[in-house]
VEXFIBA-501880 format. One line per field, with one value per residue: x, z, y of N, C-alpha, C in turn; residue in three letters. Coordinates in steps of 0.001 Angstrom, whole numbers, plus 500000, padded with zeros to 6 digits. Each point is the difference from the previous one (the first is absolute). Last residue first. Example, Ala and Ser with C-alpha at 12.3 -4.5 7.8 and 13.67 -1.06 7.14 Angstrom:
2
n.u: (512850:500290)
n.w: (507080:499930)
n.v: (497750:494280)
ca.u: (500820:499110)
ca.w: (500060:500000)
ca.v: (501190:501190)
c.u: (499230:500900)
c.w: (500730:500000)
c.v: (501090:501200)
rest: (SER:ALA)
END
This chain:
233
n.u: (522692:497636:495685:496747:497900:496799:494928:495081:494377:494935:494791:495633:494830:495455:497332:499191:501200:503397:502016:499866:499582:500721:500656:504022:501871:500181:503612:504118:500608:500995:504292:502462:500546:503060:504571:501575:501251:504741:503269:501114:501004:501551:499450:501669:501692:501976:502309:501121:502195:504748:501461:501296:497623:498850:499000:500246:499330:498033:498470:499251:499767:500760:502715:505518:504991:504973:500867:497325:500879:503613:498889:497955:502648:502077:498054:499223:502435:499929:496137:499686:498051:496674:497537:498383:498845:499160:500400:502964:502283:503771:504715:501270:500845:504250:504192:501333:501635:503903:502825:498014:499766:497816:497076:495789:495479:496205:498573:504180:506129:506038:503533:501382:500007:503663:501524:496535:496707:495108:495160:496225:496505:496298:494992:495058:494425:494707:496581:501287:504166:501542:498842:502824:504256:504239:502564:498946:501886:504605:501696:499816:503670:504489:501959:499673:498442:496981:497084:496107:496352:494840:495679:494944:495433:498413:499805:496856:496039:497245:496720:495946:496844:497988:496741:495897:497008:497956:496032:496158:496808:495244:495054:497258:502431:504650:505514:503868:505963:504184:503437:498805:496014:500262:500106:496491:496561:501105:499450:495542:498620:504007:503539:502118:499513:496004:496059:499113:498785:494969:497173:499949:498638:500297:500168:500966:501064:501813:503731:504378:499850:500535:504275:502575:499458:501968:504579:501748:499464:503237:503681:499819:500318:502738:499222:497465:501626:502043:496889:499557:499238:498934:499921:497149:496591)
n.w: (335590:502267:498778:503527:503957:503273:501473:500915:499654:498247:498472:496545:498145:496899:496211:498194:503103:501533:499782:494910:495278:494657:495104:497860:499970:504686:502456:499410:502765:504449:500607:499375:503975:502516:498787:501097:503959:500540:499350:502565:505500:505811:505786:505184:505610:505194:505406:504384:500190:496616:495047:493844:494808:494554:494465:496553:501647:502326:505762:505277:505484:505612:504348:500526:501815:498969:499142:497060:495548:497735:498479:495709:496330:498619:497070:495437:496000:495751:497305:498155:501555:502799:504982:504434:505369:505472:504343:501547:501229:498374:500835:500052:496466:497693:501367:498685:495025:497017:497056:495684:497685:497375:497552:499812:498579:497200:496518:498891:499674:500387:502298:499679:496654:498377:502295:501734:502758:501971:502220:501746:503457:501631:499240:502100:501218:500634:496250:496332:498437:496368:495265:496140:497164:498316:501423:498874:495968:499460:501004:496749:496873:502911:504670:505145:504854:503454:504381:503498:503738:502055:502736:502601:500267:497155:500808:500240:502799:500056:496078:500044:502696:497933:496654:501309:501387:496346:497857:502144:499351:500477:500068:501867:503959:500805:500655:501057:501981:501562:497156:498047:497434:495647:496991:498594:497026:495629:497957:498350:495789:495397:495967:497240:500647:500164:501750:504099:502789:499838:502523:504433:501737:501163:501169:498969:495120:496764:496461:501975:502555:497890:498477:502919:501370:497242:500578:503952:500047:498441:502970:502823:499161:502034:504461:501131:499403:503637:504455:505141:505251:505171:504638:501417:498181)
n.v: (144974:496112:496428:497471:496821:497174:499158:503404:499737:500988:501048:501211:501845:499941:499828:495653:495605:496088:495756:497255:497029:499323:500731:501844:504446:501113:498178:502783:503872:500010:499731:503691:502450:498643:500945:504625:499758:498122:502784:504037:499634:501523:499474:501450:499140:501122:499131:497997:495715:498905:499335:498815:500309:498489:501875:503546:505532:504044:501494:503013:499848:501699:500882:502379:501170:498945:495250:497972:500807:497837:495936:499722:500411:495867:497644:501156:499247:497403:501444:505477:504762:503286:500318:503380:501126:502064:501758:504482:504271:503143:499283:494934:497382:500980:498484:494957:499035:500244:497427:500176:504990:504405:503867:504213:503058:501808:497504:497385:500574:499277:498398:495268:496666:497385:495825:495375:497995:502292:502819:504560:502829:501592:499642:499919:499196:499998:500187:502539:499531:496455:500961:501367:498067:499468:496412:495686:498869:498983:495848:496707:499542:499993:500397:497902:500436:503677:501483:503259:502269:501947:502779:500630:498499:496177:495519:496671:500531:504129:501512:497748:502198:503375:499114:498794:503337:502921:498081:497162:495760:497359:499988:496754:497491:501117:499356:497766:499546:498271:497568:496368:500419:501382:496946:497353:502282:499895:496215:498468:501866:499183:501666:503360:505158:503201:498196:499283:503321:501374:496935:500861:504470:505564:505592:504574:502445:503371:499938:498749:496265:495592:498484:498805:495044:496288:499046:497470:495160:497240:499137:496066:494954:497397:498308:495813:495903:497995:499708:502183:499641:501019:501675:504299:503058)
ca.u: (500987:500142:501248:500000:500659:501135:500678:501364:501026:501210:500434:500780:501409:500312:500430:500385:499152:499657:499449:501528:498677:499873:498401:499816:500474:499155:498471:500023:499782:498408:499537:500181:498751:498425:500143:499782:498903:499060:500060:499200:500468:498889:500795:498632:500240:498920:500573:499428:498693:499758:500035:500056:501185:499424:501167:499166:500879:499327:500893:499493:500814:499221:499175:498924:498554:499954:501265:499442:499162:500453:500735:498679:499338:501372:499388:498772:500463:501058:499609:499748:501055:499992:500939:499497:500928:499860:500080:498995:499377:499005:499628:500271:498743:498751:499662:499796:498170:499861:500541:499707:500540:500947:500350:501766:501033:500930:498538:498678:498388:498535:500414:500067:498357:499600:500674:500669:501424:500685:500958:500303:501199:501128:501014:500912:501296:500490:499304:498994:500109:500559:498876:499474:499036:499618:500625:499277:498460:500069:500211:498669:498729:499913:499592:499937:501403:500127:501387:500522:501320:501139:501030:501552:500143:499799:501041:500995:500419:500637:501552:500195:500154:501421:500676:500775:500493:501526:501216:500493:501361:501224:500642:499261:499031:498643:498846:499256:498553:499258:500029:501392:499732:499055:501414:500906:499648:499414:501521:499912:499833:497962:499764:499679:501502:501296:500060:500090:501293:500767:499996:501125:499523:499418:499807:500260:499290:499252:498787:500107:500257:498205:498942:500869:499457:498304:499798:499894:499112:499224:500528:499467:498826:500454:501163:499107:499237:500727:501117:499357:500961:499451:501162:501020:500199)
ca.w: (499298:500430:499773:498714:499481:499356:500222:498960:500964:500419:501313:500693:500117:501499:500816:499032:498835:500075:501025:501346:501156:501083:500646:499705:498908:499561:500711:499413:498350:499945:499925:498852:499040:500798:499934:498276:500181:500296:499198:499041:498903:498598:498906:499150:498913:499292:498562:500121:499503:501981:501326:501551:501019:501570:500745:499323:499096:498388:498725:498485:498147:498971:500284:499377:500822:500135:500309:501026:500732:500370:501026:501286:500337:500491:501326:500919:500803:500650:501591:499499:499576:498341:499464:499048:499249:498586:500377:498728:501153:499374:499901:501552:500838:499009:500627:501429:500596:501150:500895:500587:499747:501436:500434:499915:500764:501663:500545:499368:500712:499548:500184:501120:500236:499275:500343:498518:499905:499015:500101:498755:499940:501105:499458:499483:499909:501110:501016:500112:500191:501614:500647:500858:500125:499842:500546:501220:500143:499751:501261:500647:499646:498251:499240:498810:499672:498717:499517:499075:499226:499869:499046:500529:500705:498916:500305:498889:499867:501427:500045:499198:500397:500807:499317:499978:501227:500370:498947:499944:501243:499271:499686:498960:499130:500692:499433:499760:499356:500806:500859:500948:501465:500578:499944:500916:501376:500810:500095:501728:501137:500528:501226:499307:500068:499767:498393:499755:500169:499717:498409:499599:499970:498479:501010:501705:500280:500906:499841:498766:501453:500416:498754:499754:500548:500170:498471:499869:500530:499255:498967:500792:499711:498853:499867:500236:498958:498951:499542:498426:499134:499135:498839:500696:499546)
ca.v: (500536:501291:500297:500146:500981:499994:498956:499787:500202:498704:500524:498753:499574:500258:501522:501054:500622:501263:500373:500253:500096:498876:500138:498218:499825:500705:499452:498533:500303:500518:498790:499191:500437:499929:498596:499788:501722:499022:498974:500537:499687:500211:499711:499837:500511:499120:500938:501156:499722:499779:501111:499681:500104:500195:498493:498264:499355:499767:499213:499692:499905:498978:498960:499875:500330:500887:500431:499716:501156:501170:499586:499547:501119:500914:499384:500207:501061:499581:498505:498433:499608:499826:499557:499335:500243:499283:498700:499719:499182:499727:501439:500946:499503:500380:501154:500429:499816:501171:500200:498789:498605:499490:498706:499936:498963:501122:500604:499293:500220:500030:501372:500824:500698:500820:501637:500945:499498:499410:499562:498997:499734:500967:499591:501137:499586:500216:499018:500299:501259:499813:499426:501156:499721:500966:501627:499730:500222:501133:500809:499725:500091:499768:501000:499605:499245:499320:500557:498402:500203:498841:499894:500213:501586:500822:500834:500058:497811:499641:501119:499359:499299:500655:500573:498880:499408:501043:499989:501912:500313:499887:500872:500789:499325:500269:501243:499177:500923:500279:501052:499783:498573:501172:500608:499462:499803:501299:499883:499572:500855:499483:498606:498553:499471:500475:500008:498746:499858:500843:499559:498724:498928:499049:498630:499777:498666:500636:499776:501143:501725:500017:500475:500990:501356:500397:500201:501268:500996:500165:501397:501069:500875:499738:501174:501483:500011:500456:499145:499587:500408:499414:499307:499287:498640)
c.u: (499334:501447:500305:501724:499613:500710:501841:501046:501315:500858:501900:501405:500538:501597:499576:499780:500282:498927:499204:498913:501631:499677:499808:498246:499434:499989:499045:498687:500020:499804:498668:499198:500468:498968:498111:499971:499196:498478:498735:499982:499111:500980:498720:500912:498565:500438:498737:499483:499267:498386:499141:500300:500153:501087:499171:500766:499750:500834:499037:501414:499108:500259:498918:498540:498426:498835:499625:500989:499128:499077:500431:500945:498849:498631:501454:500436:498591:500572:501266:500030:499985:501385:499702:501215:499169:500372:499287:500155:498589:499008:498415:499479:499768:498506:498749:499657:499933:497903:499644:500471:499038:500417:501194:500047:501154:501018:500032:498940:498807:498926:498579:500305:500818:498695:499834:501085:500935:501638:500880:501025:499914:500824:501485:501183:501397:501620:500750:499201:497991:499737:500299:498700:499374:498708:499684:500853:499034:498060:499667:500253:498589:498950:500555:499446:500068:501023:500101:501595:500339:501088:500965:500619:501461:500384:500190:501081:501722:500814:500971:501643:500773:500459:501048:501563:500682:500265:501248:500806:500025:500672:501330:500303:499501:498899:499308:498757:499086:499083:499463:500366:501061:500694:499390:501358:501043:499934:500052:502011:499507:499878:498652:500625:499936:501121:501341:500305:500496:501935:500585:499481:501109:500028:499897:500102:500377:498861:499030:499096:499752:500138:499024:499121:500152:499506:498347:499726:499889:498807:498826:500558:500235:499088:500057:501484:499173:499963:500397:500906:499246:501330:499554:500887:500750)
c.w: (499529:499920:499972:499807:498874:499381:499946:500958:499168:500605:499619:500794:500683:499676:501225:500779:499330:499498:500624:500662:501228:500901:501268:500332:499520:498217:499197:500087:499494:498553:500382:500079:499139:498954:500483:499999:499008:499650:500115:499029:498610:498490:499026:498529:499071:498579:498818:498987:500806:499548:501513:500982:500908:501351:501231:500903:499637:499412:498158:499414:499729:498345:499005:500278:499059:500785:500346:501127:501037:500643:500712:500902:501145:500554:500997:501029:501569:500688:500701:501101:499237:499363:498560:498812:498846:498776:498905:500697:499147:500950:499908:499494:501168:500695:499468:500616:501115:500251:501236:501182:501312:499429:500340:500394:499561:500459:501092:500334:499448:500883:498590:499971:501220:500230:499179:500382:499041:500343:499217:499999:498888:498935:500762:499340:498946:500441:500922:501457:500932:501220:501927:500623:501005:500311:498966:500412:501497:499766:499267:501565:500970:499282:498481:499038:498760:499772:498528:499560:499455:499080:499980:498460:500968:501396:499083:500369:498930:500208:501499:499667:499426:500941:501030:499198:499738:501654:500684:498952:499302:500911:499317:499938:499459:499405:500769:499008:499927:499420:500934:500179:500650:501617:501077:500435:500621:501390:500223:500377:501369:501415:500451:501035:499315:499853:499413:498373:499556:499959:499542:498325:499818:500565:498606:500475:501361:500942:500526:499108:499200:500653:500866:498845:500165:500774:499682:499073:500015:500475:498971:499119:499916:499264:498395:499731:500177:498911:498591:499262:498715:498768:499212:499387:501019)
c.v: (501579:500435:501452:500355:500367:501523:499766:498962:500312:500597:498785:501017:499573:499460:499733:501226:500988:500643:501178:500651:500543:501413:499080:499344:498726:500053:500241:498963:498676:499586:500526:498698:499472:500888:499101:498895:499924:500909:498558:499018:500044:499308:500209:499999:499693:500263:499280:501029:501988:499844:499260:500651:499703:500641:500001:498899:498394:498957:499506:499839:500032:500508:499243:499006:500360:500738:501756:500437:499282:500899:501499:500310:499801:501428:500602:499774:499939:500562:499798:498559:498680:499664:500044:499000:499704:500152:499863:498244:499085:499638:500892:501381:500724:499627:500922:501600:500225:499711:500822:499763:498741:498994:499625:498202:499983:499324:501176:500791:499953:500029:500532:501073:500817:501113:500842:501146:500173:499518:499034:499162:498728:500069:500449:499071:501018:499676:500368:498693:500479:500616:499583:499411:500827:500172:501216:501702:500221:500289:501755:501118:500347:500377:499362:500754:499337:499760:498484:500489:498790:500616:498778:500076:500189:501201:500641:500822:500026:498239:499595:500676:499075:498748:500542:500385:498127:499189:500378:499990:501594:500348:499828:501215:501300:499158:499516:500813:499690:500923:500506:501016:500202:499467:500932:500582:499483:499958:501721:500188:499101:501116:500260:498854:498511:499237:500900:500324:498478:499827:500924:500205:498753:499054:498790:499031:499737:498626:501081:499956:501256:501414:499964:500923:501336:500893:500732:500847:501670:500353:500092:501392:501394:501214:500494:501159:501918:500586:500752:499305:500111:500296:499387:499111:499147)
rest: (UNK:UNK:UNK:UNK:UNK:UNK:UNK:UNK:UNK:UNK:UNK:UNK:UNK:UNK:UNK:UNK:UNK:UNK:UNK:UNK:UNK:UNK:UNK:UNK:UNK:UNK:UNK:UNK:UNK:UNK:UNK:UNK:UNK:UNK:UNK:UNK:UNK:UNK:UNK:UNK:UNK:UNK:UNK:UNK:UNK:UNK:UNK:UNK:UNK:UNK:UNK:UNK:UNK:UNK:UNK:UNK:UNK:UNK:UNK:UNK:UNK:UNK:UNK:UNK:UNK:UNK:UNK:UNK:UNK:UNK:UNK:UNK:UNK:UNK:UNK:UNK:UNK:UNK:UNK:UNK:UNK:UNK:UNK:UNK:UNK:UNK:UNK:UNK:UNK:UNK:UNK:UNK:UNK:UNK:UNK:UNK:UNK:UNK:UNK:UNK:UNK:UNK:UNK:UNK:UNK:UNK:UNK:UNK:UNK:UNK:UNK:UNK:UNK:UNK:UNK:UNK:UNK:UNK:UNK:UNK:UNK:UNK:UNK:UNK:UNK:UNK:UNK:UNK:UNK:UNK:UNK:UNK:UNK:UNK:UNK:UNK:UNK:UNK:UNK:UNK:UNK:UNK:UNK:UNK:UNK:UNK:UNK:UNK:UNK:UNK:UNK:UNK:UNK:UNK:UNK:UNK:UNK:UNK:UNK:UNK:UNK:UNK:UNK:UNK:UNK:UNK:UNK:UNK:UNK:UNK:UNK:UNK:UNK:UNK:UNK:UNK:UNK:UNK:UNK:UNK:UNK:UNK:UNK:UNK:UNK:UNK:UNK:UNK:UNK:UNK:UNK:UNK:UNK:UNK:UNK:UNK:UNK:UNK:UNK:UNK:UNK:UNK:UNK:UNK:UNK:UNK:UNK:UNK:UNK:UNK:UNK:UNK:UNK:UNK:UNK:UNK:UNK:UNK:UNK:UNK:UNK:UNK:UNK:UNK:UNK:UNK:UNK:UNK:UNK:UNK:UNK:UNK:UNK)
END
């Protein structure tokens, strides 16, 4: 690809591809088609093609794409063939869920390290994990040699905790917390918010109640961006 960049949107994609292709492999399915992979993931298959496009893939007129050669190519893009160390800040609800969640695990990411400001959580343990104080992040990052954080702290704590794990050589956030954060421009963050999330299909629903005419056709899925924090108490 040399420095061709993909754009964003394509990045965005690119785990649901894997998704798909992951079922076509374990199928036993060699080679499938843009429409084939169009229909899997509910997008049009000329946006197939075009995503296809920036990775430097193109198949084969009247054959398609390799499955297992787009499938390792695609694992490669994602840095599926190295191990990541996340380190999680904020063992409440939702932190305690995401640290039990084994799916992490399974794409390639090692939960390092649990971290709370709480003196009470410290020294407890979530899932194996032993949790750390807050204080002791700097060495916790080092130790770990981990460059991604996940934030599940409340809003009025987030952005102190941004500060601390950029400070610590944190380069990129999944922030769950309902606030925006502000980081150096080296440092990327991805905001999920389960609220807004519900809020976008409610007004589908509402539409659809009201028999008014939306954007979306019927079973194809709407691809959104997470926009914002959820509540991560």
């Amino acid at each position: 690809m040399g420095d061709r960049r993909i754009p964003e949107a394509t990045v965005a994609r690119l785990p649901e591809y894997l998704t798909a292709l992951v079922e076509l492999a374990a199928s036993g399915v060699a080679t499938v088609a843009s429409e084939g992979l169009a229909q899997a993931m509910g997008v049009t298959s000329s946006q197939v093609r075009k995503d296809l496009s920036f990775l430097g893939t193109y198949g084969t007129r009247g054959v398609g794409y390799a499955v297992e050669e787009l499938l390792h190519h695609i694992s490669g893009l994602l840095g599926l063939n190295r191990e990541w160390s996340a380190v999680l800040v904020g063992v409440g609800n939702l932190g305690r869920a995401l640290a039990s969640y084994g799916g992490l695990a399974q794409r390639g990411f090692r939960l390092a390290a649990l971290v709370d400001a709480d003196p009470a959580k410290a020294g407890t343990r979530v899932s194996g994990v032993e949790v750390e104080a807050l204080e002791e992040l700097p060495r916790i990052v080092a130790r770990e040699r981990a460059t991604i954080a996940i934030v599940t702290v409340p809003a009025e704590a987030a952005q102190d905790v941004a500060d601390r794990l950029v400070d610590a050589g944190i380069t990129s956030v999944l922030n769950f917390a309902p606030v925006h954060l502000s980081v150096p421009p080296h440092v990327r963050v991805r905001k999920v918010d389960l609220a807004t999330e519900l809020l976008i299909l409610a007004y589908y629903e509402n539409a659809r109640s009201r028999g008014e005419p939306h954007d979306a056709p019927a079973g194809v899925a709407e691809h959104a961006r997470p926009v914002a924090g959820s509540d991560a108490s």
